[in-house]
C-alpha positions as CSV (number, residue, x, y, z in Angstrom):
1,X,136.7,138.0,135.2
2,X,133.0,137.1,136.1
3,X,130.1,136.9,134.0
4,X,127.7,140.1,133.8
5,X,124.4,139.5,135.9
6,X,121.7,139.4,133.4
7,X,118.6,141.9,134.5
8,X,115.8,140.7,136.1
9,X,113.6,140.6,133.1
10,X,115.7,138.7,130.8
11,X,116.0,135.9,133.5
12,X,113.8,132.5,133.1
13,X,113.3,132.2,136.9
14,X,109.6,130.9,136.2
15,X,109.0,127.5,135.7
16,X,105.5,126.7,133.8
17,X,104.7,122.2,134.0
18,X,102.4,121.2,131.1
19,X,100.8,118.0,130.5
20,X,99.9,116.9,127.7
21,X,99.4,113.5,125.9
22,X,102.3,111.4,124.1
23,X,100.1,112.2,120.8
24,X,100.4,115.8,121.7
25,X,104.1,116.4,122.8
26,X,105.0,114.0,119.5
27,X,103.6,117.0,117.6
28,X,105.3,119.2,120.0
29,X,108.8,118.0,119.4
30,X,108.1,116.8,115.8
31,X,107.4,120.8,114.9
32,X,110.5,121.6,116.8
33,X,112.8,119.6,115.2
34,X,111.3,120.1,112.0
35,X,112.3,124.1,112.6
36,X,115.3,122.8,114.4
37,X,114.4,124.0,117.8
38,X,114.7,122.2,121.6
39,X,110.7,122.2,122.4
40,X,110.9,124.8,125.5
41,X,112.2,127.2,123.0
42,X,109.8,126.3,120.3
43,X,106.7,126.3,123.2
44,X,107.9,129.6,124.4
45,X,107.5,131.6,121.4
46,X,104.4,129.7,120.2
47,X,102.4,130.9,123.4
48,X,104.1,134.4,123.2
49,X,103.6,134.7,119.7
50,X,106.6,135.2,118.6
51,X,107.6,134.5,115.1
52,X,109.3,131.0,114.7
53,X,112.0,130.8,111.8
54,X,111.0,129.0,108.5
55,X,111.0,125.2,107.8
56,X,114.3,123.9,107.6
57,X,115.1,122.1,104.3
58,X,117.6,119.4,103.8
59,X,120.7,119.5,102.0
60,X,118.9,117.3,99.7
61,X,116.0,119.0,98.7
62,X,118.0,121.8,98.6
63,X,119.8,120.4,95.9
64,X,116.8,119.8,94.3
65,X,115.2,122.6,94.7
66,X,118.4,124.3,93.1
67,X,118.3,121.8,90.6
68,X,114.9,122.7,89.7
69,X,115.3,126.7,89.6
70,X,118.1,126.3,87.0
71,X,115.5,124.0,84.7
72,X,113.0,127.1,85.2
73,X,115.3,129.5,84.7
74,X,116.5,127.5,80.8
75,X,112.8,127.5,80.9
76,X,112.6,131.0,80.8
77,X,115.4,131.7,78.2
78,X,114.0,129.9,75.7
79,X,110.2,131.1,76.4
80,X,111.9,134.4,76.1
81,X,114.0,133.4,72.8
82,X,110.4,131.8,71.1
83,X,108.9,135.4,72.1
84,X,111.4,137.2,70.5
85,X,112.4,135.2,67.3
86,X,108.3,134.3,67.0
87,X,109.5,130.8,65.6
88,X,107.7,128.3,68.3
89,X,104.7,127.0,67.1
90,X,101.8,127.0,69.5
91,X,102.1,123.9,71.3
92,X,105.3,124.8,72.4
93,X,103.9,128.0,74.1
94,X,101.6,125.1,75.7
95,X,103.7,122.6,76.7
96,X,106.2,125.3,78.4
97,X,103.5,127.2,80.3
98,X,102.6,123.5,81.9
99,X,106.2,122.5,82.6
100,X,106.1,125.9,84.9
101,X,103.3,125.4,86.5
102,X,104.8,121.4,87.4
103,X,108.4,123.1,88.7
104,X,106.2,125.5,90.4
105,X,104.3,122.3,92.0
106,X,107.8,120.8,92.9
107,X,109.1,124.0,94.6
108,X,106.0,123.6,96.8
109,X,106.2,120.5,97.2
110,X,109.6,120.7,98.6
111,X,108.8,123.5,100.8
112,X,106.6,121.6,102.6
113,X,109.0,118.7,103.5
């Protein structure tokens, strides 16, 4: 049995040529790979303005990035424990609000990779 004919509109019978410097298509297929794209999908739903999928994150930083969310989350606990029991001096309350904030940094950080 044969393949259904696609419609008319959902064919790519158009062909578009580009040029465009070798700094310029290294962005090109840098972005694309980074999202894990070929670059005519990735140029055709840039110019159509489509939304592209997020940054893809290696299995590394993924690990990290799990790694850190468990810290955070003991973080949490005993942040929540101190609150509770009222036993934490001060600087502990300190200290802990600026250990978030640097996970928080890290979690960006890897995003951005």
């Amino acid at each position: 049995m044969a393949r259904p004919k696609k419609d008319i509109e959902s064919l790519k019978a158009i062909r578009v040529n580009v040029r465009m410097t070798v700094n310029e298509y290294l962005i090109v297929s840098g972005n694309a790979a980074t999202l894990g794209m070929g670059i005519p999908d990735y140029v055709r739903k840039k110019i159509t303005s489509r939304p592209l999928p997020r940054t893809k994150i290696t299995p590394e930083n993924r690990q990290l990035f799990v790694e850190l969310s468990r810290i955070g989350n003991n973080i949490n606990q005993l942040t929540r424990n101190s609150h509770l029991r009222m036993h934490a001096p001060k600087s502990l309350f300190y200290q802990l609000g600026k250990l978030r904030k640097v996970i928080h940094e890290l979690k960006s950080e890897i995003k951005k990779r």
